[in-house]
C-alpha positions as CSV (number, residue, x, y, z in Angstrom):
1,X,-1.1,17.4,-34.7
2,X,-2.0,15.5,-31.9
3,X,-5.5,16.2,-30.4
4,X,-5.6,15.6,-26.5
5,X,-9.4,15.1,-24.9
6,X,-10.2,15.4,-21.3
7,X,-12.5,12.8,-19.8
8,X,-15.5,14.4,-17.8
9,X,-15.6,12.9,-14.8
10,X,-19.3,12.8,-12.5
11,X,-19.5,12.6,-9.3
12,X,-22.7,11.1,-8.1
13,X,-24.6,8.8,-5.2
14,X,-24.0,5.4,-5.7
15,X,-27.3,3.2,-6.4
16,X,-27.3,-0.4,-5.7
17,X,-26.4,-1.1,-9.2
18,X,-22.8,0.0,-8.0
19,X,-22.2,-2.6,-5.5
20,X,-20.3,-4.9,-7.4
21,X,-18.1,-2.4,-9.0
22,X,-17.5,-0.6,-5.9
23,X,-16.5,-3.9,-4.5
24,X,-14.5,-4.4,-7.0
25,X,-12.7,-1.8,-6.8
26,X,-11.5,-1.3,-3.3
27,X,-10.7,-5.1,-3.9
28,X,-6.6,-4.1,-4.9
29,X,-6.3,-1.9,-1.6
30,X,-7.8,-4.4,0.7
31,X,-5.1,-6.6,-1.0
32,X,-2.3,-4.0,-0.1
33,X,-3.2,-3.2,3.5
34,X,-4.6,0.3,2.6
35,X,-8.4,-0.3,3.0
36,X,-10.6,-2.7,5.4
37,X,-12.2,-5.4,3.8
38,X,-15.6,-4.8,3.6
39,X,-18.5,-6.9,3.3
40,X,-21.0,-6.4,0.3
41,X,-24.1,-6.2,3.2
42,X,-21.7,-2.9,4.9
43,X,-21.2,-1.1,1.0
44,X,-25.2,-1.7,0.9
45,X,-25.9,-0.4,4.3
46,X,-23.6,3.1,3.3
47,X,-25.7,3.3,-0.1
48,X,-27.4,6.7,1.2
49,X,-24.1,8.2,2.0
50,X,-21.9,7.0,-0.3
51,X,-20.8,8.7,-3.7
52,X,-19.2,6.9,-7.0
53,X,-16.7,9.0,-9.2
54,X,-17.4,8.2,-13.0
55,X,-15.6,8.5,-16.3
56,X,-16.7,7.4,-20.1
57,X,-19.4,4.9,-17.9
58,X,-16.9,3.2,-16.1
59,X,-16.8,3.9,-12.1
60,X,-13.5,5.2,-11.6
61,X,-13.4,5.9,-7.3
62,X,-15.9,5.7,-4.7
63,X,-16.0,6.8,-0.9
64,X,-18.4,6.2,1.8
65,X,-19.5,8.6,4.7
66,X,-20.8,6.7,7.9
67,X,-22.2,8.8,10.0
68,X,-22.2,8.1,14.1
69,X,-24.1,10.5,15.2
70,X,-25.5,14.8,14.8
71,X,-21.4,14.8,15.9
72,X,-19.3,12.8,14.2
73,X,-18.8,10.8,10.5
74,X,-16.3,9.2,9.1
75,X,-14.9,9.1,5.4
76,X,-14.8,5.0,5.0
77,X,-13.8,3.3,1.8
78,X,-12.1,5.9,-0.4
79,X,-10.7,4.6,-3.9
80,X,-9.4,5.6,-6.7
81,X,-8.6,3.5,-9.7
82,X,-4.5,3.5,-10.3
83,X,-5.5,4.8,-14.1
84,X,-7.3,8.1,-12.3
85,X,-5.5,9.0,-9.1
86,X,-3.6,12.3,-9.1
87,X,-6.5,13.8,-11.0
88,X,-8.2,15.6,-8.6
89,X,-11.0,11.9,-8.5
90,X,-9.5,11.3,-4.7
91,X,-10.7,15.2,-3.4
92,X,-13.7,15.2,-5.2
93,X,-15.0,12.6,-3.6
94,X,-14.0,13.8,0.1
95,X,-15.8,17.3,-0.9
96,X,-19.0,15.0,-1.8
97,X,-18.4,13.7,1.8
98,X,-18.0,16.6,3.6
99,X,-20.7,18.4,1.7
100,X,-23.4,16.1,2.6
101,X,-22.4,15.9,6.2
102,X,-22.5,20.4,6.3
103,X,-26.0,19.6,4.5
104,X,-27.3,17.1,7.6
105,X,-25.4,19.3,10.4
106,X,-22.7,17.2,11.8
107,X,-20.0,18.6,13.2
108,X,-17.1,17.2,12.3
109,X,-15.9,14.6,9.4
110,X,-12.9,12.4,10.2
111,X,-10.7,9.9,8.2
112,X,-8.4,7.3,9.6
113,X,-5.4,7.3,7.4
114,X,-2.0,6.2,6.1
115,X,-2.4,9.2,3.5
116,X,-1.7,12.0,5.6
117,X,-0.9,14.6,2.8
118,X,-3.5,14.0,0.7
119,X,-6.3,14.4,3.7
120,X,-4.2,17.5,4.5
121,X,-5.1,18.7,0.9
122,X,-8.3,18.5,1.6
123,X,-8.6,20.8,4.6
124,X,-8.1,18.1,7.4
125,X,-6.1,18.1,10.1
126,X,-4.5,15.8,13.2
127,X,-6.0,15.6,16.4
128,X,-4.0,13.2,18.4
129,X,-0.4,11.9,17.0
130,X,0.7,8.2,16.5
131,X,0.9,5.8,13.7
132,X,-2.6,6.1,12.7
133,X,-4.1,9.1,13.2
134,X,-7.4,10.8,13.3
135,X,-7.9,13.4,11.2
136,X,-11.1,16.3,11.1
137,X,-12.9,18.5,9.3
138,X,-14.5,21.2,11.1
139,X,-18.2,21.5,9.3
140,X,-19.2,24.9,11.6
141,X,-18.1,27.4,13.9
């Protein structure tokens, strides 16, 4: 009989130890189109608002919230491994985003996106419609 384990997967702020792997890692989606490049000085700036899913001590996804202002922040720099996604890594990282900005008050959380659904799935919604479109989380009343 086949025993099946589940890997535990944290959810945590990223510490400048993470850099690298963080780079790393959205490395295959700037490659595809999906993600802006970003600069290792930008993933350092975003260190106080930006989260690292982990599994068995490897980081598995990461996400960034940049915040503009008491009004507005933006989800930058979501990824999730190939090995994790569809396990829930994606949305748990989003919640980490939108948590922290209910925590400092802003208003509203928005992600510019080619992945409509899965923002959808996360309690987001469209604003304005075209090809890229902004999407929000209402924080408050």
């Amino acid at each position: 009989m086949a025993t099946q384990t589940t890997t535990r997967v944290i959810i945590r702020k990223a510490t400048e130890a993470d850099l690298a792997a963080m780079a790393e890692l959205i490395t295959p989606f700037v490659e595809q189109g999906l993600l802006l490049e970003r600069t290792f000085e930008e993933l350092a700036e975003w260190l106080g608002t930006s989260f690292i899913a982990e599994a068995d001590g490897k980081i598995i996804g990461c996400a960034a919230l940049e915040i503009y202002s008491r009004k507005l922040a933006e989800i930058r720099s979501l990824a999730v491994s190939k090995d994790a996604q569809g396990l829930g890594v994606g949305k748990a990282l989003v919640n980490a985003c939108v948590e922290l900005a209910q925590q400092r008050n802003i208003l509203e959380v928005m992600a510019i996106t080619a992945s409509e659904e899965f923002f959808r799935s996360c309690g987001f919604d469209f604003n304005t419609p075209n090809l890229k479109k902004a999407m929000f989380y209402q924080t408050g009343d």
